[in-house]
PDB file of N, H, CA, C and O in Angstrom:
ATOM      1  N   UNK A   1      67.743 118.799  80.978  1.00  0.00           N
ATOM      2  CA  UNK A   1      68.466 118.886  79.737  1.00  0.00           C
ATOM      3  C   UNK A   1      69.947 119.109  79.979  1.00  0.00           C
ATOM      4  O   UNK A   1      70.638 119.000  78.966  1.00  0.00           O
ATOM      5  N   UNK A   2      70.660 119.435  81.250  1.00  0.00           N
ATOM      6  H   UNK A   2      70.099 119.524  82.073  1.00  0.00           H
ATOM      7  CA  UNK A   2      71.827 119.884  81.427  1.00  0.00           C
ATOM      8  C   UNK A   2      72.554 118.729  81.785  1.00  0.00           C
ATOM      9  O   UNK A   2      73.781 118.638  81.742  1.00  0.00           O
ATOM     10  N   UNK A   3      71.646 117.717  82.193  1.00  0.00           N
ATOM     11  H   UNK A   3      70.649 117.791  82.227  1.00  0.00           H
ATOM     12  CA  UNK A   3      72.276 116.151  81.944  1.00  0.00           C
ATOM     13  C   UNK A   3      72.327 115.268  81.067  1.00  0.00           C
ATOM     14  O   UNK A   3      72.513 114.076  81.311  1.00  0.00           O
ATOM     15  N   UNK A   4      72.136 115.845  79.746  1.00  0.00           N
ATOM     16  H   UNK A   4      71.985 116.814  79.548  1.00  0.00           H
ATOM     17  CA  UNK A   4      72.223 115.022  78.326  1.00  0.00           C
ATOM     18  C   UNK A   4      72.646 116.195  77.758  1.00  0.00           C
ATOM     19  O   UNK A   4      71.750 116.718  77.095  1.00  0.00           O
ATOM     20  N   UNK A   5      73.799 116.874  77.773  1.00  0.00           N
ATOM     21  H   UNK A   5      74.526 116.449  78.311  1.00  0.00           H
ATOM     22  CA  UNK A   5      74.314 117.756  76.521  1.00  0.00           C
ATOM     23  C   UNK A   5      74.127 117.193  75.364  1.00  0.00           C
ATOM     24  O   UNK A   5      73.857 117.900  74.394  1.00  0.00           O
ATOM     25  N   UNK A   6      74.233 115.832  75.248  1.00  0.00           N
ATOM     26  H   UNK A   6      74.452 115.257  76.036  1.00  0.00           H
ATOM     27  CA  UNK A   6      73.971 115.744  73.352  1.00  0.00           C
ATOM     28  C   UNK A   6      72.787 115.702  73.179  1.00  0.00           C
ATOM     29  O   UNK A   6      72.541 114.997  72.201  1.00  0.00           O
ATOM     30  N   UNK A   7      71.797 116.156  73.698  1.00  0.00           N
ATOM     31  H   UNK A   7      71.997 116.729  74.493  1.00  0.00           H
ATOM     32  CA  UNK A   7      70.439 115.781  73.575  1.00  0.00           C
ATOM     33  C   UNK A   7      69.834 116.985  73.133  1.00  0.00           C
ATOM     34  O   UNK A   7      69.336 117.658  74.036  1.00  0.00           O
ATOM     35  N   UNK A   8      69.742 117.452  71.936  1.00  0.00           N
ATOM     36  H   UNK A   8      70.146 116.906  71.203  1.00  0.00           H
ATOM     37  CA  UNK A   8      69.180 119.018  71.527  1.00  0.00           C
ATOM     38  C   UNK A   8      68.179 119.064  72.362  1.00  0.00           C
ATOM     39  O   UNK A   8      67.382 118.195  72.718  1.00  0.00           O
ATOM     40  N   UNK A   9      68.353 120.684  72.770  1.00  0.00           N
ATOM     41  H   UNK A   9      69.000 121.389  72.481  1.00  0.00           H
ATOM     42  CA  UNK A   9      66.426 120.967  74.000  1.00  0.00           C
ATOM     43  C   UNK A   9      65.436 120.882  72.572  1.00  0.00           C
ATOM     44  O   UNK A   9      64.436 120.199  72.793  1.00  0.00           O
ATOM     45  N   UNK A  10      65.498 121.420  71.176  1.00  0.00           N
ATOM     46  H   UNK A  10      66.311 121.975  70.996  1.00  0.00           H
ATOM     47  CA  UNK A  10      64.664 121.100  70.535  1.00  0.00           C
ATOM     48  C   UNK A  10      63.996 119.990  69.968  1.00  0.00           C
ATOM     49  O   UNK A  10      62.846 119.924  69.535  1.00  0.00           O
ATOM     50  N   UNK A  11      65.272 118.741  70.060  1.00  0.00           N
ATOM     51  H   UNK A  11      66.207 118.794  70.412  1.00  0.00           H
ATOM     52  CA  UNK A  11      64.620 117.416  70.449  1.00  0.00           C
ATOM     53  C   UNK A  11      63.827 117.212  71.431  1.00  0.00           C
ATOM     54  O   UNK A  11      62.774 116.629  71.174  1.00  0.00           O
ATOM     55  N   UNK A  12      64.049 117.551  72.556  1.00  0.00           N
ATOM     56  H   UNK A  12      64.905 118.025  72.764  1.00  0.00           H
ATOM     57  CA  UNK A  12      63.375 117.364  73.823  1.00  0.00           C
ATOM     58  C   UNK A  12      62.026 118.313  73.930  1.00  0.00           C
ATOM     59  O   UNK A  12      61.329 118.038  74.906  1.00  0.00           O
ATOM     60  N   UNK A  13      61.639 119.165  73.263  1.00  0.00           N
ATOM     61  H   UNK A  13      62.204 119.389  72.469  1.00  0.00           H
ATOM     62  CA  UNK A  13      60.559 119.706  73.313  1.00  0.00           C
ATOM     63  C   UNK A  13      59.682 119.159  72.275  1.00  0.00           C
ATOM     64  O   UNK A  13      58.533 118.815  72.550  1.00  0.00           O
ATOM     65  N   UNK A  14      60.341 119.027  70.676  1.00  0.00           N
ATOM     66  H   UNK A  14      61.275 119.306  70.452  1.00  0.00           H
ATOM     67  CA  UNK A  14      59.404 117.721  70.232  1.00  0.00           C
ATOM     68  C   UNK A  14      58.862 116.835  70.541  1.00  0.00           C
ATOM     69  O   UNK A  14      57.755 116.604  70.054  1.00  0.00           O
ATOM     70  N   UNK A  15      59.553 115.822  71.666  1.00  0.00           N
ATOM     71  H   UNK A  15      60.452 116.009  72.062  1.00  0.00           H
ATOM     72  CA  UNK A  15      59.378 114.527  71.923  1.00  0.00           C
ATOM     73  C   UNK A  15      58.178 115.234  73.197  1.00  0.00           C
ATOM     74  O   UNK A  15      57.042 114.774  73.305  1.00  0.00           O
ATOM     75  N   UNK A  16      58.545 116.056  73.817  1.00  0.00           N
ATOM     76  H   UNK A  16      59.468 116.430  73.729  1.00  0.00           H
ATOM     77  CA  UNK A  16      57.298 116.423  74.794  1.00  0.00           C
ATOM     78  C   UNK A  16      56.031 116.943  74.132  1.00  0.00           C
ATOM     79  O   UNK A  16      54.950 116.837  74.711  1.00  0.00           O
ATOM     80  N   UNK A  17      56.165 117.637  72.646  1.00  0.00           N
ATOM     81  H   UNK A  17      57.043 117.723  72.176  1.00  0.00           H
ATOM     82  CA  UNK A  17      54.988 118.366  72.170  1.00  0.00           C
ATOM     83  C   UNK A  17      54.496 116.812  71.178  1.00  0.00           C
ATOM     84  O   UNK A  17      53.293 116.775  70.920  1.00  0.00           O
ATOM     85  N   UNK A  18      55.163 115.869  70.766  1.00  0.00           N
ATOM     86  H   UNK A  18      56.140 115.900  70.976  1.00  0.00           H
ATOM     87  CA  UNK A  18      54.469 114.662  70.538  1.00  0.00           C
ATOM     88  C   UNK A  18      53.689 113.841  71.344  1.00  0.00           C
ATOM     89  O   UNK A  18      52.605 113.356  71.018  1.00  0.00           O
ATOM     90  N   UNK A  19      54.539 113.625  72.914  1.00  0.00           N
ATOM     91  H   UNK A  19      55.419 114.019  73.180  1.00  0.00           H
ATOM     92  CA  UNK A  19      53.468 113.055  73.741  1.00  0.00           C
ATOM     93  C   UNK A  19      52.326 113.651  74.413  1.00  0.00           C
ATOM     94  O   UNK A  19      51.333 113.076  74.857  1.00  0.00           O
ATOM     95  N   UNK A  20      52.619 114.912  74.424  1.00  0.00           N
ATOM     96  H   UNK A  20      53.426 115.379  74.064  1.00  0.00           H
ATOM     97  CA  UNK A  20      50.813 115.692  74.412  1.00  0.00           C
ATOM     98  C   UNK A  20      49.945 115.602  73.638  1.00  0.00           C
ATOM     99  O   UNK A  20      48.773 115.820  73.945  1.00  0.00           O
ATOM    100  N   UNK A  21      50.365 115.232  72.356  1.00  0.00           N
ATOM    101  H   UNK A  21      51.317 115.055  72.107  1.00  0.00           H
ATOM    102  CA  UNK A  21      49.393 115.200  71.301  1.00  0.00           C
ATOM    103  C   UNK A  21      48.926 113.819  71.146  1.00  0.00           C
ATOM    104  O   UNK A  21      47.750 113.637  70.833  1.00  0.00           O
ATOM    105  N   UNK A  22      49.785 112.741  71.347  1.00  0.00           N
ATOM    106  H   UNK A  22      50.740 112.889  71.601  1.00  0.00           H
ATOM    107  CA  UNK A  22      49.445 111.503  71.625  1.00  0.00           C
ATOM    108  C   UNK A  22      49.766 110.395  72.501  1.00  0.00           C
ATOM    109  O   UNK A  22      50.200 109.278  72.219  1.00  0.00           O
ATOM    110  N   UNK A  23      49.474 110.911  73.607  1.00  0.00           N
ATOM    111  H   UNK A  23      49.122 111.819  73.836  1.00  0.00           H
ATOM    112  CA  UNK A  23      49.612 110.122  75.009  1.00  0.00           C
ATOM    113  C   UNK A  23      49.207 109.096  74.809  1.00  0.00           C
ATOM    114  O   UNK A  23      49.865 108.056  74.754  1.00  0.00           O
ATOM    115  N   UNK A  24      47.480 109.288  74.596  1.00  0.00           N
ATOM    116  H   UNK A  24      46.946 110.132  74.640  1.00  0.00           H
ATOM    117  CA  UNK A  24      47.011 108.015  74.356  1.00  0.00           C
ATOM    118  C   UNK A  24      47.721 106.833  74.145  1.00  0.00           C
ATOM    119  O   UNK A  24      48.015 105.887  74.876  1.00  0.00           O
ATOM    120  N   UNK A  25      47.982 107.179  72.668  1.00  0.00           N
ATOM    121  H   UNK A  25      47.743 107.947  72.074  1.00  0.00           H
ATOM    122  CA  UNK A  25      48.479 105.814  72.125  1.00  0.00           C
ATOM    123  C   UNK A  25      49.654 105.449  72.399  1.00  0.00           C
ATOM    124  O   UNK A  25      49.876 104.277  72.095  1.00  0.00           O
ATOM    125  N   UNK A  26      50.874 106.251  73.064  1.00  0.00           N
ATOM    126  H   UNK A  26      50.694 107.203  73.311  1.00  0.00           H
ATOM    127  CA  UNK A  26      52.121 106.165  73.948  1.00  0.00           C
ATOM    128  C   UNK A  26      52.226 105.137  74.906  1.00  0.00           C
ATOM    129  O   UNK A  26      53.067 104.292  75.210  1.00  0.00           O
ATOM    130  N   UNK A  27      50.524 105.654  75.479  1.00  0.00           N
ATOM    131  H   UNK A  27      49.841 106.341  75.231  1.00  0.00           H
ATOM    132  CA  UNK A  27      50.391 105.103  77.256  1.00  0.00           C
ATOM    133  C   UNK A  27      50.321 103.411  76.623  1.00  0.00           C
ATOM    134  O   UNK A  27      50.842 102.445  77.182  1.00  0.00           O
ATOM    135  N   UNK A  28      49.558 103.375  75.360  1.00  0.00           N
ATOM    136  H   UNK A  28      49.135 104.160  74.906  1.00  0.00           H
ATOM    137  CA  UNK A  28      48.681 101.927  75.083  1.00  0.00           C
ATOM    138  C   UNK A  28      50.168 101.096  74.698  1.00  0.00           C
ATOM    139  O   UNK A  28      50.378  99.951  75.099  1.00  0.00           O
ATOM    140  N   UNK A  29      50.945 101.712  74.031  1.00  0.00           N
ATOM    141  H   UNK A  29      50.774 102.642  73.706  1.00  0.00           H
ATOM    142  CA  UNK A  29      52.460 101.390  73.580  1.00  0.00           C
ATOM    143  C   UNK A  29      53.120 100.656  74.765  1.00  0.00           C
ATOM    144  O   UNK A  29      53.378  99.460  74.902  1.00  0.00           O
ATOM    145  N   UNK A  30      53.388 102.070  75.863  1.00  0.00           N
ATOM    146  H   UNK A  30      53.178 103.041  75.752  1.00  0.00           H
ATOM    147  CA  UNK A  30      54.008 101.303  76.829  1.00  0.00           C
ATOM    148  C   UNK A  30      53.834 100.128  77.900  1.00  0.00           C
ATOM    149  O   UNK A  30      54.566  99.392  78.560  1.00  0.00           O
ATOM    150  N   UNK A  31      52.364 100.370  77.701  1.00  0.00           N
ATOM    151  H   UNK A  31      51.769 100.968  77.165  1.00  0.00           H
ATOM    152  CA  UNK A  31      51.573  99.398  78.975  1.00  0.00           C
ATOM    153  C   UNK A  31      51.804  97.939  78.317  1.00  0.00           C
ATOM    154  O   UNK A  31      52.240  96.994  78.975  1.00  0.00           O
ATOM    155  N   UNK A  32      51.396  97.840  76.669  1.00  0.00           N
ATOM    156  H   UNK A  32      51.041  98.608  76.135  1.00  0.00           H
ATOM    157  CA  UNK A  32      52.092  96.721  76.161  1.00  0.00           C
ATOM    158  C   UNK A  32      53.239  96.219  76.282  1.00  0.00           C
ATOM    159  O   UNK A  32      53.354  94.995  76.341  1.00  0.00           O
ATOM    160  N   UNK A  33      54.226  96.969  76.338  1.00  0.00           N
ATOM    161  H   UNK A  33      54.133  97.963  76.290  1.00  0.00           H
ATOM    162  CA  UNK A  33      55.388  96.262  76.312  1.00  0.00           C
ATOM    163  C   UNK A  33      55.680  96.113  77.840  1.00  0.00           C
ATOM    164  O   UNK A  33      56.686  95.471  78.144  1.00  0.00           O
ATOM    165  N   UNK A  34      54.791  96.718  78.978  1.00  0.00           N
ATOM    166  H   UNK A  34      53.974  97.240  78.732  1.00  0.00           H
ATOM    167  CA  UNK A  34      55.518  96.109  80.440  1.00  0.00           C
ATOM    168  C   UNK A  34      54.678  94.660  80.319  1.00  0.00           C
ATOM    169  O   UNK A  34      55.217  93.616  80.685  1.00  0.00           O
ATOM    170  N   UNK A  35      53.327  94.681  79.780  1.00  0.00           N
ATOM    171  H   UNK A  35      52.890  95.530  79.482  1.00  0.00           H
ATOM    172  CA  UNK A  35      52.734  93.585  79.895  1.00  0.00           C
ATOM    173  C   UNK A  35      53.582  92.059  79.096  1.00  0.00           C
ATOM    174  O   UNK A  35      53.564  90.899  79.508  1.00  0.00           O
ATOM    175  N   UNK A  36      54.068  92.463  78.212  1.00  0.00           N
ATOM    176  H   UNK A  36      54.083  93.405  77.878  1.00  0.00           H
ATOM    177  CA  UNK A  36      55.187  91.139  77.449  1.00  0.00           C
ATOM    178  C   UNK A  36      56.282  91.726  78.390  1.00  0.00           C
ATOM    179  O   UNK A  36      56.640  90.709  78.985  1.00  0.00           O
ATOM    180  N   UNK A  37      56.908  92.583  78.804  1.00  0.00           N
ATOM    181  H   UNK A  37      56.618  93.409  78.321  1.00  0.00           H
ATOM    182  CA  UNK A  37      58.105  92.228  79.627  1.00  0.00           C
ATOM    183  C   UNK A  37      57.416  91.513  80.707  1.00  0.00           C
ATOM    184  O   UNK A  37      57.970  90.420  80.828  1.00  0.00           O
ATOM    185  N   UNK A  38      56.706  91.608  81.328  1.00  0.00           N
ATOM    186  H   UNK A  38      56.256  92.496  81.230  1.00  0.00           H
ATOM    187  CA  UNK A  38      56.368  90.651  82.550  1.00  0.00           C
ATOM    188  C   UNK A  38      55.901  89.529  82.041  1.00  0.00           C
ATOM    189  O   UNK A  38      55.993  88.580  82.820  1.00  0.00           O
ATOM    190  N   UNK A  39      55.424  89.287  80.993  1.00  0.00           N
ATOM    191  H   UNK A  39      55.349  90.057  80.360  1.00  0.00           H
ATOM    192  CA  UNK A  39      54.564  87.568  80.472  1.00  0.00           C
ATOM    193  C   UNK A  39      56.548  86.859  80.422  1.00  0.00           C
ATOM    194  O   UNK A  39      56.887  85.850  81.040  1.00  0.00           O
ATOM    195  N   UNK A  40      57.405  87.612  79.652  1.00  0.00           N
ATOM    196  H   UNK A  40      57.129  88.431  79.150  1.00  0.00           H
ATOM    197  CA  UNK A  40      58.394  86.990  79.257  1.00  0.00           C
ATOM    198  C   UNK A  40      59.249  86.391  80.462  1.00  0.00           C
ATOM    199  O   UNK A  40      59.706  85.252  80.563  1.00  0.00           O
ATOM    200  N   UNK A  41      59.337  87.405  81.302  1.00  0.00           N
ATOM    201  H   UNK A  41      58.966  88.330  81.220  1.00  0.00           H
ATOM    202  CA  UNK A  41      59.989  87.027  82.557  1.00  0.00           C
ATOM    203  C   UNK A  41      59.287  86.290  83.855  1.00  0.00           C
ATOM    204  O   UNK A  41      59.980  86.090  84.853  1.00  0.00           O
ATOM    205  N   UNK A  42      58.181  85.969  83.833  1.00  0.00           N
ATOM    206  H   UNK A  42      57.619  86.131  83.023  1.00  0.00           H
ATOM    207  CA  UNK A  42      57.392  85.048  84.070  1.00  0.00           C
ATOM    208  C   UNK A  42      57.843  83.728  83.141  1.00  0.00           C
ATOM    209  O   UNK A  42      57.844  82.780  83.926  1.00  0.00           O
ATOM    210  N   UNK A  43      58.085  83.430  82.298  1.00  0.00           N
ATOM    211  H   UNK A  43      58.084  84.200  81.661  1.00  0.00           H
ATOM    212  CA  UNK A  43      58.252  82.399  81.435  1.00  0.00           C
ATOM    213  C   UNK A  43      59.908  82.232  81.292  1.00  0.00           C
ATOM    214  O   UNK A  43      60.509  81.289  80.776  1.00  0.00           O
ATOM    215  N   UNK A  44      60.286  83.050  81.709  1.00  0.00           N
ATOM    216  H   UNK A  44      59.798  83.816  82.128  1.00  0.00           H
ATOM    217  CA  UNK A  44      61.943  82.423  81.958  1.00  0.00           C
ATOM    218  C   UNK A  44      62.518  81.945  83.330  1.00  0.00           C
ATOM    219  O   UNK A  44      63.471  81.197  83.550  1.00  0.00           O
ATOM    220  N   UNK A  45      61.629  82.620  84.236  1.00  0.00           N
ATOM    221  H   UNK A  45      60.855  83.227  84.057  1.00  0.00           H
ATOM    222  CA  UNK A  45      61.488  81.746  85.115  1.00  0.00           C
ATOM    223  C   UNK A  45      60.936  80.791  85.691  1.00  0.00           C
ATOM    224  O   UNK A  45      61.019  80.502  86.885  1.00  0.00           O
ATOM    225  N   UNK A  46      60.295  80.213  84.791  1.00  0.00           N
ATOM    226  H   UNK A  46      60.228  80.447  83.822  1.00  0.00           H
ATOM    227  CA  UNK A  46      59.374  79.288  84.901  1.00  0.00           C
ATOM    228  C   UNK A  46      60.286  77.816  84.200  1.00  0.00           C
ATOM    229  O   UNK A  46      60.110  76.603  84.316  1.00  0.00           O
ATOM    230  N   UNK A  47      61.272  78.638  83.472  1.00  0.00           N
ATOM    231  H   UNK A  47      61.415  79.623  83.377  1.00  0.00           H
ATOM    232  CA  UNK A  47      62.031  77.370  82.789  1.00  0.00           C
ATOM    233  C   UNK A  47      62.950  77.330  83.376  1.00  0.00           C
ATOM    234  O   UNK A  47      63.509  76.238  83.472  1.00  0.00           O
ATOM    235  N   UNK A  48      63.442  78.333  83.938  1.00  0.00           N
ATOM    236  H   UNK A  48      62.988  79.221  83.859  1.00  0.00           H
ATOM    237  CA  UNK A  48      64.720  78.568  84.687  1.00  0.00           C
ATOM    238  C   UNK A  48      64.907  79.449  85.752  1.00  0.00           C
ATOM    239  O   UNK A  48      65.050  80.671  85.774  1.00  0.00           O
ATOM    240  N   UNK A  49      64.865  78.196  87.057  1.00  0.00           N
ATOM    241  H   UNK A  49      64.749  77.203  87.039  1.00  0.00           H
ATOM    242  CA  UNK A  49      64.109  78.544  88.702  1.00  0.00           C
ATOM    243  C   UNK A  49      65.129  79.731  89.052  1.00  0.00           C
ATOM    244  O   UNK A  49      66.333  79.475  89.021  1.00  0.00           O
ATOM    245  N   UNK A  50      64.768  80.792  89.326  1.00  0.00           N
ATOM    246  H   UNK A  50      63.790  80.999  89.351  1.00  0.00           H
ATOM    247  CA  UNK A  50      65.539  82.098  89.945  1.00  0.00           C
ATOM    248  C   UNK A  50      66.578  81.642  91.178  1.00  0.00           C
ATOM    249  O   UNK A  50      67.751  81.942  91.402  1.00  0.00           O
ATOM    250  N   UNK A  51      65.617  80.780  91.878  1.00  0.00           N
ATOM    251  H   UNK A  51      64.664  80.536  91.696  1.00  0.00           H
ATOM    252  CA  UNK A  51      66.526  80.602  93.209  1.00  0.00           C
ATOM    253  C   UNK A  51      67.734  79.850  93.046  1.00  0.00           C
ATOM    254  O   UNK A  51      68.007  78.786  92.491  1.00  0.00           O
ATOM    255  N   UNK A  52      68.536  80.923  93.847  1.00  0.00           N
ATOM    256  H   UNK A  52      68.314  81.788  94.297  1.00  0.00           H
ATOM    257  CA  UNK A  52      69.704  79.568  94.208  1.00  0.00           C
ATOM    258  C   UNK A  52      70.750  79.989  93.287  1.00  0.00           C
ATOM    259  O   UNK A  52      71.803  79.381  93.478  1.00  0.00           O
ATOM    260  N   UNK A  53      70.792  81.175  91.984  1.00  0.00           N
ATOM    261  H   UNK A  53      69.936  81.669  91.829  1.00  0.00           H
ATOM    262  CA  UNK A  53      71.209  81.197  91.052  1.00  0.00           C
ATOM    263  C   UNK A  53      72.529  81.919  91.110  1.00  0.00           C
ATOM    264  O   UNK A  53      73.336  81.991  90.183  1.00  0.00           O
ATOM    265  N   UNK A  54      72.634  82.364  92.122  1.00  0.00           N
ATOM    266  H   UNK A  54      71.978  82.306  92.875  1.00  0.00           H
ATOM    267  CA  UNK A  54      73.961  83.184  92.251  1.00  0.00           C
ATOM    268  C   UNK A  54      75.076  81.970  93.061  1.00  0.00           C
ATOM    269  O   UNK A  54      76.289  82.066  93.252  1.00  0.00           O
ATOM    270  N   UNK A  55      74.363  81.129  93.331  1.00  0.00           N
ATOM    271  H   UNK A  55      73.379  81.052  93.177  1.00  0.00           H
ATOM    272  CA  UNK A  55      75.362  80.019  94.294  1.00  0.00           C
ATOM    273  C   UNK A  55      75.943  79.483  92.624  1.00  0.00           C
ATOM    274  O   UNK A  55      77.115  79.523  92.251  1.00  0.00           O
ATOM    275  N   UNK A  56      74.817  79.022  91.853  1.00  0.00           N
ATOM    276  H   UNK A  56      73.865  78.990  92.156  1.00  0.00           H
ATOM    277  CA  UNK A  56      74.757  78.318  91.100  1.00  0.00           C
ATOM    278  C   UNK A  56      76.035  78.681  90.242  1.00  0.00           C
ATOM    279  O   UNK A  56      76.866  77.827  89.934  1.00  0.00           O
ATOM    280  N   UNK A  57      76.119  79.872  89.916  1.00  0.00           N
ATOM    281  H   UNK A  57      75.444  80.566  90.166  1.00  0.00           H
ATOM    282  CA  UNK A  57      77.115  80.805  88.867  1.00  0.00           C
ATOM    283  C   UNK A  57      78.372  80.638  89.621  1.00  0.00           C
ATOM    284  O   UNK A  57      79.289  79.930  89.205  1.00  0.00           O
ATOM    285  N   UNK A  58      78.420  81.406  90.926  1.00  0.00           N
ATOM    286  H   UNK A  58      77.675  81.981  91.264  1.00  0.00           H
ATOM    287  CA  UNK A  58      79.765  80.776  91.871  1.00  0.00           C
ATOM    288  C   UNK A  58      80.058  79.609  91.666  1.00  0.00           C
ATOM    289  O   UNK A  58      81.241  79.342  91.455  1.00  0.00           O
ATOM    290  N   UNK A  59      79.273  78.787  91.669  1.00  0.00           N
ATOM    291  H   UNK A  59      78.312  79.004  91.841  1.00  0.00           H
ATOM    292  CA  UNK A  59      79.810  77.345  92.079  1.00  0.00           C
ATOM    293  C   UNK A  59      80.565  76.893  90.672  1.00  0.00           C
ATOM    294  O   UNK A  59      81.528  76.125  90.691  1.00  0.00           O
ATOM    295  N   UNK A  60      79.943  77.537  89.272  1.00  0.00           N
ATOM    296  H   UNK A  60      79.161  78.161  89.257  1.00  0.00           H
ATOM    297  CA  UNK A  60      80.418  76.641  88.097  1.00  0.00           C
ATOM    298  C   UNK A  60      81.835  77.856  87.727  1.00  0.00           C
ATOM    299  O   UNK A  60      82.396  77.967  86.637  1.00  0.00           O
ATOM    300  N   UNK A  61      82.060  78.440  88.666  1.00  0.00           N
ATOM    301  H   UNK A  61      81.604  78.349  89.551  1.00  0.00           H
ATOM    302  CA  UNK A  61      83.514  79.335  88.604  1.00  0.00           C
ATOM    303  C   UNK A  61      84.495  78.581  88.114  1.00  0.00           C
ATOM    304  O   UNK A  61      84.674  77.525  88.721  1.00  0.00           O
ATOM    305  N   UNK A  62      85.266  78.821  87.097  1.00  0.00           N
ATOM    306  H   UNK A  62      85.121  79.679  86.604  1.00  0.00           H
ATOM    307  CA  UNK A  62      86.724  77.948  87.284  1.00  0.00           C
ATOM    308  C   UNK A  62      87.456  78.827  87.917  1.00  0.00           C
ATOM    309  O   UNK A  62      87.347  80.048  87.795  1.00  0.00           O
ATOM    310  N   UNK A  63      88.463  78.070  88.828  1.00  0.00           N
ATOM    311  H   UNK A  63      88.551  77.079  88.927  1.00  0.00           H
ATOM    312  CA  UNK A  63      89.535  78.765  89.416  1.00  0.00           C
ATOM    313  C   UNK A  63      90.642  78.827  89.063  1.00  0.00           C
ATOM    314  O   UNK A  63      91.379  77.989  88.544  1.00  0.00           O
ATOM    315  N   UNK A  64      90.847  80.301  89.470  1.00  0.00           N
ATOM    316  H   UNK A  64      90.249  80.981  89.892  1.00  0.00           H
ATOM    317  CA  UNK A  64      92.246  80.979  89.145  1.00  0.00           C
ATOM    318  C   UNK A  64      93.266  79.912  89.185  1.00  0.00           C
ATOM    319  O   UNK A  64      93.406  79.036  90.038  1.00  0.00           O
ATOM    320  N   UNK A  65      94.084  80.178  87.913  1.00  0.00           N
ATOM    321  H   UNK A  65      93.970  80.889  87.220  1.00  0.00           H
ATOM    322  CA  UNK A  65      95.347  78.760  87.700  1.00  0.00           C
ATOM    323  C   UNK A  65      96.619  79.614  88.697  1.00  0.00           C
ATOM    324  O   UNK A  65      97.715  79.085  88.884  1.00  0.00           O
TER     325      UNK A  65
END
């Protein structure tokens, strides 16, 4: 908590006395959304090949006038 001063500790003990009470459905929350973050990024690279991509960005540089 001494690394988020704006972060009330009584916020922070809510948000901890909420996920004790419902982990469950937290855990089911988050596992969903890594599962669409990985379907999505699977599918953007699938349209658009990872490799090579930093040459790619260099290369379409314009140069300094």
């Amino acid at each position: 908590m001494q690394q988020c001063p704006s972060l009330p500790s009584h916020d922070v003990y809510a948000l901890i006395a909420y996920y004790l009470r419902a982990h469950e459905g937290v855990d089911t929350y988050l596992s969903a959304r890594r599962t669409e973050a990985a379907n999505l990024r699977w599918e953007i690279e699938r349209r658009f090949d990872p490799q090579g991509i930093r040459e790619r960005l260099i290369a379409r540089q314009i140069p300094p006038a």
